[in-house]
Backbone as numpy.savetxt, mean C-alpha at the origin, in Angstrom:
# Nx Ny Nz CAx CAy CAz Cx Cy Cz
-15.90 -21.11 2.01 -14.80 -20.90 1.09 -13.56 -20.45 1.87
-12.81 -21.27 1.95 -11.36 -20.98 2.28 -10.33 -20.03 1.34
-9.97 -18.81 1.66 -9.23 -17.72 1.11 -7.79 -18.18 1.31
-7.14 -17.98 -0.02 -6.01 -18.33 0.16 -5.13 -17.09 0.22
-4.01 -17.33 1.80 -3.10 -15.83 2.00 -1.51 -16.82 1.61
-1.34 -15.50 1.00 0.24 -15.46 0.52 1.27 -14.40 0.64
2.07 -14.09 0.76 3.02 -13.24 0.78 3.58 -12.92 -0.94
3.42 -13.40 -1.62 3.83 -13.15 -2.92 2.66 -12.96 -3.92
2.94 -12.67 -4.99 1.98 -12.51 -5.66 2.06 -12.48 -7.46
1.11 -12.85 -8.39 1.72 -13.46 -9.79 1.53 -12.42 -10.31
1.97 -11.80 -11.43 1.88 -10.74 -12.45 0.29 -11.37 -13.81
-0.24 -10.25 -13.11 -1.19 -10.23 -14.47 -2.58 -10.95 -13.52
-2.46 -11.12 -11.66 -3.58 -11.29 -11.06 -3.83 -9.98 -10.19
-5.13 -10.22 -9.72 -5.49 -9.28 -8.77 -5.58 -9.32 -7.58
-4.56 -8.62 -6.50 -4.91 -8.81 -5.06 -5.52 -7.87 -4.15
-5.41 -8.33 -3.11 -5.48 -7.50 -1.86 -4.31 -7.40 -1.03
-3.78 -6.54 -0.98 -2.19 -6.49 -0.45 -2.02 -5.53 0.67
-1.25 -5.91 2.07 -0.93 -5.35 2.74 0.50 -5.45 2.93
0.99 -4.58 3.74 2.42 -3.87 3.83 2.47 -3.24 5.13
3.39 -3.44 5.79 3.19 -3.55 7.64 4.73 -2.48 7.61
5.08 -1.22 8.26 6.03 -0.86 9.08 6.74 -2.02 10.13
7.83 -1.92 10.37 8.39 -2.50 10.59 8.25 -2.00 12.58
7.97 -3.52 13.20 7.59 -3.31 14.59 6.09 -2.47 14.54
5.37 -1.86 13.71 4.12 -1.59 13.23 4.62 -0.05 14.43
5.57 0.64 13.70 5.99 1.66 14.13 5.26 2.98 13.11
4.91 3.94 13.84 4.05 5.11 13.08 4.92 5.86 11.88
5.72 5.87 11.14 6.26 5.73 10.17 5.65 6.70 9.15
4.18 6.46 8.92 2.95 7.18 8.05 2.47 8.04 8.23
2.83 8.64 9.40 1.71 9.88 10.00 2.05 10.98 9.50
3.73 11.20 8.81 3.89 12.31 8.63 3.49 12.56 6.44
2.72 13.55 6.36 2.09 13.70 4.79 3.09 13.30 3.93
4.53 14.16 3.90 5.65 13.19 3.08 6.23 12.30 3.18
5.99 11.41 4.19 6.03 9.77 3.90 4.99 9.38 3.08
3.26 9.68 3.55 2.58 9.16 2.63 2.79 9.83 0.88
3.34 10.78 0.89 3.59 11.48 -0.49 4.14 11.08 -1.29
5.14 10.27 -0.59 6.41 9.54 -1.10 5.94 7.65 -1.53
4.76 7.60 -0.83 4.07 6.52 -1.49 3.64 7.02 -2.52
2.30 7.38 -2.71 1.71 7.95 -3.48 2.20 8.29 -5.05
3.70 9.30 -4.95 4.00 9.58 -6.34 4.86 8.42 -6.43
5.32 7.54 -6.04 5.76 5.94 -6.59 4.76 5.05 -6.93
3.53 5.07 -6.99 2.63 4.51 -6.98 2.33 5.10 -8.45
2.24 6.19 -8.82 2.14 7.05 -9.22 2.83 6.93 -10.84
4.17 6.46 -10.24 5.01 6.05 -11.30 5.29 4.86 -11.76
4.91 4.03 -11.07 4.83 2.19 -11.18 3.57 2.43 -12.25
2.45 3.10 -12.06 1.53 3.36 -13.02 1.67 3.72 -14.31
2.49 4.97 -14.40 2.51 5.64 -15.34 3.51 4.79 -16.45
4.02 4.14 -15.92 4.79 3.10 -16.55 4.64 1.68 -16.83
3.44 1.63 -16.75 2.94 0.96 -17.06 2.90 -1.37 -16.22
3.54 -0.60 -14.98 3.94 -1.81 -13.88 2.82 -2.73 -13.11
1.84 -1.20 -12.63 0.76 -1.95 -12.01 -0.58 -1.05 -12.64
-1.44 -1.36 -12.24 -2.95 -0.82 -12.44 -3.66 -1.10 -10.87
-3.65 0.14 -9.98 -4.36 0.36 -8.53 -5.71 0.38 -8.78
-6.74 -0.37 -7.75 -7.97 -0.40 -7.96 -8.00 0.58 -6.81
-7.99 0.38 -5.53 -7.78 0.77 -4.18 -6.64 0.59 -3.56
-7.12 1.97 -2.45 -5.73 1.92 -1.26 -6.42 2.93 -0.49
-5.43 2.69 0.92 -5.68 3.27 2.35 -3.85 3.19 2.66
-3.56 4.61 3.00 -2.57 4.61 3.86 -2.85 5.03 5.17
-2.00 3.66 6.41 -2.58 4.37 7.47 -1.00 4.52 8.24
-1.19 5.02 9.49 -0.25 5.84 10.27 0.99 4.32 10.18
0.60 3.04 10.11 1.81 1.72 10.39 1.75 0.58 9.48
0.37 0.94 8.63 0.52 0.14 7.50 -0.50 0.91 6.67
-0.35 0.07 4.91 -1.36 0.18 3.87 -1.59 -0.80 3.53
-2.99 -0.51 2.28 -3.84 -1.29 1.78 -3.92 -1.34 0.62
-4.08 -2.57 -0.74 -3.88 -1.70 -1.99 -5.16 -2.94 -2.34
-5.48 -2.75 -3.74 -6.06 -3.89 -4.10 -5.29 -3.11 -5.78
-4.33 -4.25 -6.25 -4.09 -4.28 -7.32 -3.30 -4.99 -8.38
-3.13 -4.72 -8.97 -2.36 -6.24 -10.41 -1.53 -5.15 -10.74
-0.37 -6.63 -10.97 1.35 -6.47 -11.32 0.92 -6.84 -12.53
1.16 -5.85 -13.37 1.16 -6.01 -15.03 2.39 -6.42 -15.84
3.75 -6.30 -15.18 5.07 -7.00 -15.65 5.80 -6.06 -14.80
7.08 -6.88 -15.05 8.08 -6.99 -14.01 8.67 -5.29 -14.12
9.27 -4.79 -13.27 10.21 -3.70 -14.00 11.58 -3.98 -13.82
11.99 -4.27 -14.89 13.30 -5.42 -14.57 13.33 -6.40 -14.38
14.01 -6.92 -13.39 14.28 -8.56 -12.64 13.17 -8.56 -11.15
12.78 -6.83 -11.15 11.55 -7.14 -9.74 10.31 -6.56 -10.26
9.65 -7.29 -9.31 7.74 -7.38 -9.68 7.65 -6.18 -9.07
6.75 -5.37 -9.58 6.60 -3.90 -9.25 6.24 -4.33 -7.41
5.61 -5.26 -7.17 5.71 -5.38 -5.44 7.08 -5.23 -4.50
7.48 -5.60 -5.36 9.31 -5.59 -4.97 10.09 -4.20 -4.61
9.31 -3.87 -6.19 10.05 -2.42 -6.40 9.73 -1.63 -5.40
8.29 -1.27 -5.20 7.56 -0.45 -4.26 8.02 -0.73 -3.06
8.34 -1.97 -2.41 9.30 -1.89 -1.48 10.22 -1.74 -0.45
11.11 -2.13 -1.87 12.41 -1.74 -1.76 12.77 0.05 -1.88
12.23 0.39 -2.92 12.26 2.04 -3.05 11.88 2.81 -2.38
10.17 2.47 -2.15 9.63 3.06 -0.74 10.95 3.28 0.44
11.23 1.93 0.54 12.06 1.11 2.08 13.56 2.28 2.30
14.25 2.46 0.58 15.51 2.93 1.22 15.48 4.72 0.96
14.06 5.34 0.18 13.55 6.48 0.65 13.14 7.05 1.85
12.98 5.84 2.70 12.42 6.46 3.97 13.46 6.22 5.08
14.47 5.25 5.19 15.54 5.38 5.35 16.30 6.51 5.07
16.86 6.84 4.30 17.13 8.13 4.15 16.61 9.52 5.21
15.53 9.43 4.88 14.60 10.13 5.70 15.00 10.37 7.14
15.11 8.88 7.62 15.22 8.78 9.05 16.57 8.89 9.23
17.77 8.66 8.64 19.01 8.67 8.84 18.86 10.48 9.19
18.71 11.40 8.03 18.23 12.79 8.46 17.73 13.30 9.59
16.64 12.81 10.15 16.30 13.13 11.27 16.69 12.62 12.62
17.52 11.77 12.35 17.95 10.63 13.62 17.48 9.55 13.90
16.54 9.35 13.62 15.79 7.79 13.94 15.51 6.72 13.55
16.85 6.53 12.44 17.09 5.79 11.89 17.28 4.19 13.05
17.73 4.70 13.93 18.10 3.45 14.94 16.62 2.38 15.38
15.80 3.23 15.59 14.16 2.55 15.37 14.19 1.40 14.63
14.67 1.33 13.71 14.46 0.72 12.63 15.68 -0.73 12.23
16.42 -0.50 12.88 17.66 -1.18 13.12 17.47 -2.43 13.13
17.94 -3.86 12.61 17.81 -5.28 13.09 18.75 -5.91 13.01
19.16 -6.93 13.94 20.18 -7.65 13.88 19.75 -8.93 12.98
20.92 -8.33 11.38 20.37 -9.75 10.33 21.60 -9.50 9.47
22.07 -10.38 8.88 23.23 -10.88 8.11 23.42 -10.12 7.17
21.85 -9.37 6.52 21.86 -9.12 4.88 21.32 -7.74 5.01
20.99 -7.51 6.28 20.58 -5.47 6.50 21.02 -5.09 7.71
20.82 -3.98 7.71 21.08 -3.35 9.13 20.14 -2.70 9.80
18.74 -2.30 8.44 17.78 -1.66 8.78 16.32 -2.71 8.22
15.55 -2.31 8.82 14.49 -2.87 8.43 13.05 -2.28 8.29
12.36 -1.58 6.75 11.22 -0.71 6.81 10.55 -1.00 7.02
9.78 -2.44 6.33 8.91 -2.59 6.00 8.95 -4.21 6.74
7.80 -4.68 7.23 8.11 -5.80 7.58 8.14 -7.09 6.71
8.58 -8.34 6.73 8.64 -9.22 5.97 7.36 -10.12 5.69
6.49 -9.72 6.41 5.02 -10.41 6.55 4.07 -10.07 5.42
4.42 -8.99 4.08 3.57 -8.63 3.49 2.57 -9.57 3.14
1.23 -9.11 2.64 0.10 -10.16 2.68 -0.60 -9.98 1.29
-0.66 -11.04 0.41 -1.53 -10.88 -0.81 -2.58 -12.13 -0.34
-3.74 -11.23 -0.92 -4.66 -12.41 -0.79 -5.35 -11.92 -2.68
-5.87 -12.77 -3.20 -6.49 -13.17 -4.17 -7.41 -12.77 -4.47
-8.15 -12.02 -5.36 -9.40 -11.20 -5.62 -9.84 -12.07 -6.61
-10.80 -12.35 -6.06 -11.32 -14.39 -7.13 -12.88 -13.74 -7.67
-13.53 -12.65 -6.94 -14.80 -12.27 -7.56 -14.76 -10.68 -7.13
-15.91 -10.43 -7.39 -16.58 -9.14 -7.16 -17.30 -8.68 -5.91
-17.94 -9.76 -5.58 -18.39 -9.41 -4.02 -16.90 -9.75 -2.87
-16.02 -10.02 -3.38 -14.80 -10.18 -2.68 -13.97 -8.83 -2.81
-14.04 -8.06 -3.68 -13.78 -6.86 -4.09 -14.33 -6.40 -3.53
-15.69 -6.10 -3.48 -15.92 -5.15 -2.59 -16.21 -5.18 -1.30
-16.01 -6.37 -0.84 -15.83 -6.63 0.72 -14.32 -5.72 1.26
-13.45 -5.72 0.11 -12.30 -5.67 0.75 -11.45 -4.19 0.50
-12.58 -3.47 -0.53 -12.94 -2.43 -0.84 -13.43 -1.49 0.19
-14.39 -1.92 1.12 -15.29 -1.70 1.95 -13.93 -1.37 3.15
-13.57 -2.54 3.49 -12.96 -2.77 4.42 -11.23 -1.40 4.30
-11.04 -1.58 2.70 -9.98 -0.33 2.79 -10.45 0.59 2.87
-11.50 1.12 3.07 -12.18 2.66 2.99 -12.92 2.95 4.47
-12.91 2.06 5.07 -13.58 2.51 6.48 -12.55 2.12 7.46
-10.93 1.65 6.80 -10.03 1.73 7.71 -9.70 2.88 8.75
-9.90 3.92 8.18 -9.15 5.16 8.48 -10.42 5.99 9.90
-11.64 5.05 9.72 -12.39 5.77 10.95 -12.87 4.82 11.85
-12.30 3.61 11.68 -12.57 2.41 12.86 -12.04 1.64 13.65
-12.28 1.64 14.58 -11.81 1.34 15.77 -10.57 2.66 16.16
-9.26 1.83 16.84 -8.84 3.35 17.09 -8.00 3.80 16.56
-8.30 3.81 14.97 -7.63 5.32 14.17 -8.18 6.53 14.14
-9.42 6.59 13.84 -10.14 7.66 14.42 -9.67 8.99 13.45
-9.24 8.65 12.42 -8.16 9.38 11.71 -9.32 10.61 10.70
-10.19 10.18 10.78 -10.80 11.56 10.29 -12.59 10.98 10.80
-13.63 11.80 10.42 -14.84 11.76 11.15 -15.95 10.97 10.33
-15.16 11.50 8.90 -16.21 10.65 7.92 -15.24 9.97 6.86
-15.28 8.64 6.52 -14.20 7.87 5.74 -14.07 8.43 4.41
-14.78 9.29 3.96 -14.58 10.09 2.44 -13.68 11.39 2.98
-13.95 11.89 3.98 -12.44 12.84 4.37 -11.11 12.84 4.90
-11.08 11.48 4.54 -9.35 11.08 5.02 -8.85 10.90 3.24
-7.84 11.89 3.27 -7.56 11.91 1.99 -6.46 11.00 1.70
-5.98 10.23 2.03 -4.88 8.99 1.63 -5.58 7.45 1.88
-6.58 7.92 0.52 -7.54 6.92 0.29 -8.10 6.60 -1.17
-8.68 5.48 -1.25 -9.42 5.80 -3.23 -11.05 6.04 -2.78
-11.40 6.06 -1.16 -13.01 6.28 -1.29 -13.61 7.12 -1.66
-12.79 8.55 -1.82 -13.70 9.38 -2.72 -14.02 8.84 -4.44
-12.27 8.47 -4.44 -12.47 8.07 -5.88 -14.18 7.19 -6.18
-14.20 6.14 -5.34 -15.45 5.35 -5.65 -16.83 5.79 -4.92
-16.71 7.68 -4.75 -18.19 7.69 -4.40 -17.85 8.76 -5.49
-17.35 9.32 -5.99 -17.36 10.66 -6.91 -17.37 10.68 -8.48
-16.32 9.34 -8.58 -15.37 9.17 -9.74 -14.71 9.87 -10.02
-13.92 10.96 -9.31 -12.78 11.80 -9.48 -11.72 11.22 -9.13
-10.56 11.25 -10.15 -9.55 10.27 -9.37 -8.48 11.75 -9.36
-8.49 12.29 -7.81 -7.51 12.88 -7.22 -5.90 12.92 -7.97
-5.82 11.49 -7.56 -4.38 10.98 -7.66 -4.15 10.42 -9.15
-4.67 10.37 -9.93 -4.18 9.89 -11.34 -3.62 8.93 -11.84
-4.02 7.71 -10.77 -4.14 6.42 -11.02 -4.89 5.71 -10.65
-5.56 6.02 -10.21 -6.65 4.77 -9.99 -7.78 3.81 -10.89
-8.21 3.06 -10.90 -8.97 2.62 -11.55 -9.85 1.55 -10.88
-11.04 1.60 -11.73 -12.39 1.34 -10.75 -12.59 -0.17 -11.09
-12.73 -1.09 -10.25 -12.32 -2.82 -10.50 -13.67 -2.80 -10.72
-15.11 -2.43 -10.74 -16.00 -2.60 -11.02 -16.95 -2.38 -12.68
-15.50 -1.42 -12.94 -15.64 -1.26 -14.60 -14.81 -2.03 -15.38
-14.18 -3.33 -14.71 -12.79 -3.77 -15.70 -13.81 -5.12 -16.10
């Protein structure tokens, strides 16, 4: 079976989505960057934009597995997340100086967060879910992230969510009960 990858993605399907820092620069490492995901995520939810099955934030990219439920506005909550994410953390870096990191020579920015490569792939079953499930939850201790000792104690994750059923973060939802 040939998996089909896309960069875009339809409202009202389910993906697997990644999101790359730009030059796959460490960007994530510090807690209020990932925080600053999180309660946008948070609020794309609560508003009813997307519904998160899973996610992994790691130090230069994340992981989500989830469906765009309608647009907010003229952009697909993928858009939104972003773009908002993109000129929050900008900000950020303009503050601290290192905004220049981030810099590209292009007609239509000057900066660049997030890279343009984002990746949706298609969640067509259940054993595909949880392959990719699997794969967002043992990001954070394999190979060399090394980022905590056991993949249920890296907390910018949904794997507790799916060994506990406590959802920490107050959006998640379990693709195995939908």
């Amino acid at each position: 079976m040939q998996i089909q990858r896309k960069s875009y993605s339809e409202i009202g399907n389910t993906y697997f989505f990644t999101a790359t820092i730009h030059n796959w620069l460490p960007l994530l490492t510090c807690n209020q960057n990932k925080d600053l995901i999180i309660n946008y995520l948070n609020e794309l939810s609560v508003r009813g934009f997307i519904k998160l099955y899973s996610f992994v934030i790691m130090p230069t990219h994340l992981h989500f597995i989830w469906q765009q439920l309608q647009k907010n506005g003229k952009e697909t909550p993928q858009g939104s997340f972003l773009k908002y994410t993109g000129h929050e953390f900008l900000k950020i870096l303009k503050q601290n100086g290192s905004s220049k990191l981030y810099e590209v020579n292009a007609a239509n920015k000057k900066h660049e967060i997030w890279q343009r490569d984002s990746l949706s792939v298609p969640i067509t079953n259940k054993a595909f879910a949880k392959q990719k499930i699997d794969y967002i939850h043992f990001n954070p201790v394999s190979g060399k992230w090394n980022l905590a000792t056991d993949y249920l104690d890296y907390y910018y994750s949904s794997a507790r969510f799916y060994e506990t059923g406590v959802d920490q973060f107050g959006f998640l939802n379990n693709i195995f009960q939908e």
